[in-house]
C-alpha positions in Angstrom: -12.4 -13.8 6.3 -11.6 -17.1 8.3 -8.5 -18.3 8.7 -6.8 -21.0 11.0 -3.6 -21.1 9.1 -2.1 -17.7 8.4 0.8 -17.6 5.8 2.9 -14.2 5.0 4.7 -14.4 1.9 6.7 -11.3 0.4 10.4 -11.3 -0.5 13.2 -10.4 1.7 12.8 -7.5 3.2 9.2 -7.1 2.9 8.7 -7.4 6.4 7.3 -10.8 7.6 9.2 -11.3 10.2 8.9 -7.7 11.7 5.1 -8.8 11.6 5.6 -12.1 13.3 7.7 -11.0 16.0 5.2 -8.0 16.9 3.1 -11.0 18.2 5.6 -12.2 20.1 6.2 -8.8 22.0 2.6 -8.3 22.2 1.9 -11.1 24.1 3.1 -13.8 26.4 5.0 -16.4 25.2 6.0 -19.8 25.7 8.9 -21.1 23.2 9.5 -25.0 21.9 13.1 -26.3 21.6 14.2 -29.4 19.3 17.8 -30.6 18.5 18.3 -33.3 16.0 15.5 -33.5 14.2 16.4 -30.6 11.2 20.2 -30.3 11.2 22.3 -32.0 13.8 23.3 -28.8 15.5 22.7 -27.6 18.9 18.6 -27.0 20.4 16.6 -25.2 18.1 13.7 -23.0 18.6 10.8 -23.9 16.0 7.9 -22.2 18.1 6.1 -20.1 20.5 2.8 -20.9 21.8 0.8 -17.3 22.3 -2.4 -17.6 24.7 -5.9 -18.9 22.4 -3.5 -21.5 21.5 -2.1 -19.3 18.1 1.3 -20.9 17.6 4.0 -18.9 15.5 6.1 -21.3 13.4 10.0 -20.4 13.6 12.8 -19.2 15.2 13.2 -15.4 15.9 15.9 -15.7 18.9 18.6 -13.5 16.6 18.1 -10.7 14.7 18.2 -11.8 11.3 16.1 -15.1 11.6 13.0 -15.7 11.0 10.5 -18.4 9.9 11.8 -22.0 9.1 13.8 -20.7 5.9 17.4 -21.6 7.8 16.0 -25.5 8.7 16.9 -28.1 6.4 16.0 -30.8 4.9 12.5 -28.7 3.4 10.8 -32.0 3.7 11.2 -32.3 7.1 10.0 -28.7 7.5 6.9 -29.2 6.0 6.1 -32.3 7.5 7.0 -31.0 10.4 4.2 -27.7 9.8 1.6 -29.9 8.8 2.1 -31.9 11.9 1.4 -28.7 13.8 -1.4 -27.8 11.7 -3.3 -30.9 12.8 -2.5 -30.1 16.8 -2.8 -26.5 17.1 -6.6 -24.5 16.0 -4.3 -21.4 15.2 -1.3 -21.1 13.1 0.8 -18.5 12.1 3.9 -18.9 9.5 6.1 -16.7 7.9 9.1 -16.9 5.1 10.1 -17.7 1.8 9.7 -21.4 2.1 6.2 -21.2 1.7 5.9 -19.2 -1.7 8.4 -21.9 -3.1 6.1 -24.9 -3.8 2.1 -24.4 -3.8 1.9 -28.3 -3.5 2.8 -27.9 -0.1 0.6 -25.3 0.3 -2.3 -27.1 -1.1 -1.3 -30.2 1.2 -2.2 -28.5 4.5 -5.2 -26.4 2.9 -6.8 -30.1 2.0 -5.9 -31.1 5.7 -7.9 -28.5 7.3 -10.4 -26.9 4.5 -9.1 -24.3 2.1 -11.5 -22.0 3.2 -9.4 -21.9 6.8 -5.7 -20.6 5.1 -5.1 -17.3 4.7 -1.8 -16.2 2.7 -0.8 -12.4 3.2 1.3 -11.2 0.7 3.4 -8.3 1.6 3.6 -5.5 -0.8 6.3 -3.7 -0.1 8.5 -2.2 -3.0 11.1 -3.9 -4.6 13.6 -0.7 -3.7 12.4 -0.4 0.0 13.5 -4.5 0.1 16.6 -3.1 -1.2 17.3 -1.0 1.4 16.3 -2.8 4.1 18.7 -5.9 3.1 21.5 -3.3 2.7 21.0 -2.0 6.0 20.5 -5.8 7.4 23.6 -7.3 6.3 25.7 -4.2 7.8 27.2 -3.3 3.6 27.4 -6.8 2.9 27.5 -7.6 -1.0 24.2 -9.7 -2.9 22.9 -9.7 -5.2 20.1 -7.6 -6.0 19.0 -9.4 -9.3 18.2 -12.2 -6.4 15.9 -10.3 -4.7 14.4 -9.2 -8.0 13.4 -12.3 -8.7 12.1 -13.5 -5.3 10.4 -10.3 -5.8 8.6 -11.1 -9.3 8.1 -14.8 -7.9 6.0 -13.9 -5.1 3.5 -12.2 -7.3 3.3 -14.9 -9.5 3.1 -17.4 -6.8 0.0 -15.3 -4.7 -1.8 -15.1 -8.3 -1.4 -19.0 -9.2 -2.4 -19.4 -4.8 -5.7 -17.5 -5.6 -6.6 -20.0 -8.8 -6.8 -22.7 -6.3 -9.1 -21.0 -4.3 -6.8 -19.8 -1.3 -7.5 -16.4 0.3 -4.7 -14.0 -0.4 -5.1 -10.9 1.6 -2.5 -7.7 0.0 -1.0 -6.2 2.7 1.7 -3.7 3.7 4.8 -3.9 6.4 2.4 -0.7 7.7 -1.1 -2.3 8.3 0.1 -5.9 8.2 0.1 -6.5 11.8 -3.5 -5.2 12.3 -4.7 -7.3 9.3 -3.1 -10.1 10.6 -4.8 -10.0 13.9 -8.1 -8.9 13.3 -8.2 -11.8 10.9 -7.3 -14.1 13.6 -10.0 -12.7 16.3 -12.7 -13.3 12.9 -11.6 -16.9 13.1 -12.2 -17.0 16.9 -8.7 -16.5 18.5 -9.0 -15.6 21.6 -5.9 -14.5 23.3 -6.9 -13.2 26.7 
């Protein structure tokens, strides 16, 4: 499978930013900064630039972040992914923003060729997500019928993703990484 842009979906808790921030201990690292542009708070990091010019979307300087979930306005966001999409030959995204509107989705498959997006669903169970947002937010109360239906959505969003002719790869918090990457070095990243 070929992919340039590489999407993981899954709820919270699956694991997608575990995955993402194994490639940013893995290898070198160079990190992009912006204030201003999606909430008027201090400097933001939005990305880091891996060697082979793979560029992971988001900000995974604490240990609950992840992705581009926490950065508003959403159309911003995207335009601001789809921006990268056209610089960069390699990119790598993770969170929940991406399995809430296909449109978008769609968008940057049509501005670089469907056959070139990979989305990797994580299918970790719906208890083990459980668990692991207990144990994030320290005994914190949610609600679980949340995650449940994050949960639910995801499958119905990677089923509706396939229909349009998307690769969706099924993967798990345990092989994800290696999936991930092996895909990337088929599409002719390069990182050394």
């Amino acid at each position: 499978q070929k992919g340039d842009f590489v999407a993981i979906t899954g709820p919270s808790g699956s694991g997608k930013s575990t995955i993402a921030r194994k490639f940013l201990t893995d290898y070198p690292v160079q990190k992009e900064w912006l204030s201003g542009r999606f909430t008027k708070i201090k400097s933001r990091c939005v990305a880091y630039d891996l060697p082979g010019n793979l560029r992971v979307l988001g900000n995974y300087e604490y240990y609950q972040m992840g992705g581009l979930d926490g950065f508003k306005p959403y159309a911003e966001v995207w335009k601001f992914i789809e921006e990268n999409v056209t610089k960069y030959p390699f990119i790598l995204y993770e969170g929940l923003l991406i399995s809430m509107n296909i449109g978008h989705l769609l968008t940057i498959a049509d501005i670089i060729d469907r056959k070139n997006v990979v989305v990797f669903h994580l299918t970790t169970s719906l208890d083990t997500c459980v668990e692991r947002i207990r144990a994030r937010n320290k005994g914190s109360e949610f609600k679980v019928s949340t995650v449940t239906q994050a949960y639910n959505r995801g499958y119905s969003y990677s089923r509706a993703v396939r229909k349009h002719g998307i690769n969706v790869v099924d993967i798990t918090s345990d092989n994800g990484y290696d999936v991930i990457r092996d895909t990337l070095f088929l599409s002719g990243w390069k990182p050394s």
